[in-house]
N, C-alpha and C positions, 0 to 999 in steps of 0.2 A: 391595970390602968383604967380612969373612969372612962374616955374612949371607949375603949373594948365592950365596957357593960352598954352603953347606949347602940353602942351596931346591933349588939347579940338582946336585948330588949326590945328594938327596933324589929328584926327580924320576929322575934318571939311574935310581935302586935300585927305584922302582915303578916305570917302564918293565919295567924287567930281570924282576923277577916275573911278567910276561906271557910269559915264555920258559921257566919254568917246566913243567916235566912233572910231576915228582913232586911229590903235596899239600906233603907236610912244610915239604920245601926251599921251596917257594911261601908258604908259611905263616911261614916263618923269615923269607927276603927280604922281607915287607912287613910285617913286624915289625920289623925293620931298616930297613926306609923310614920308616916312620912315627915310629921315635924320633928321626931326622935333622930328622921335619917338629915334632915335639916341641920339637928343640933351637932349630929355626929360628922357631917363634913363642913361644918364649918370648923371643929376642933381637928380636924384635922386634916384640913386644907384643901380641900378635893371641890375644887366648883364645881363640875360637871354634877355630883351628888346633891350638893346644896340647892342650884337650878332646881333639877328634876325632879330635886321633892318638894323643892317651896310650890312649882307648877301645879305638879299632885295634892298637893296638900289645900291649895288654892279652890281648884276644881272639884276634889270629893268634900270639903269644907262649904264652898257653895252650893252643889248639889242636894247638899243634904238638907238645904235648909229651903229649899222652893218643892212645893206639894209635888207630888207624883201623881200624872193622870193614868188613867189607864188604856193601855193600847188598842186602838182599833181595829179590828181585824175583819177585814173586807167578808161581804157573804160570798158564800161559795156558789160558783155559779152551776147550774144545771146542766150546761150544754157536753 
């Protein structure tokens, strides 16, 4: 069932974002998983799915597209 292939795709594409070095691209691929898991509960009927990946998808979709600063890390104090 094409169902089937879209979870087990899905799955495949967040596995693969744990291979991830650079934020961005990590932020892209599970923006991209998450719309597969999108497509796959909306065929087959699961809101809770559909939500929590459209949210996901939302969020690593936006973040990937506003620069990264880099983090500030207070000096170390002497005392």
């Amino acid at each position: 069932m094409a169902s089937e292939w879209i979870g087990w795709i899905a799955t495949a594409a967040f596995a693969r974002s744990y291979l991830c070095k650079d934020p961005v691209q990590l932020r892209r691929v599970q923006a991209f998983a998450a719309c597969l898991w999108v497509a796959y509960g909306a065929i087959i009927g699961a809101a809770p799915v559909l939500v929590a990946n459209l949210l996901v998808a939302a969020v690593a979709g936006w973040s990937s597209l506003r620069p990264l600063e880099p983090r500030k890390v207070p000096p170390a104090s002497g005392a």
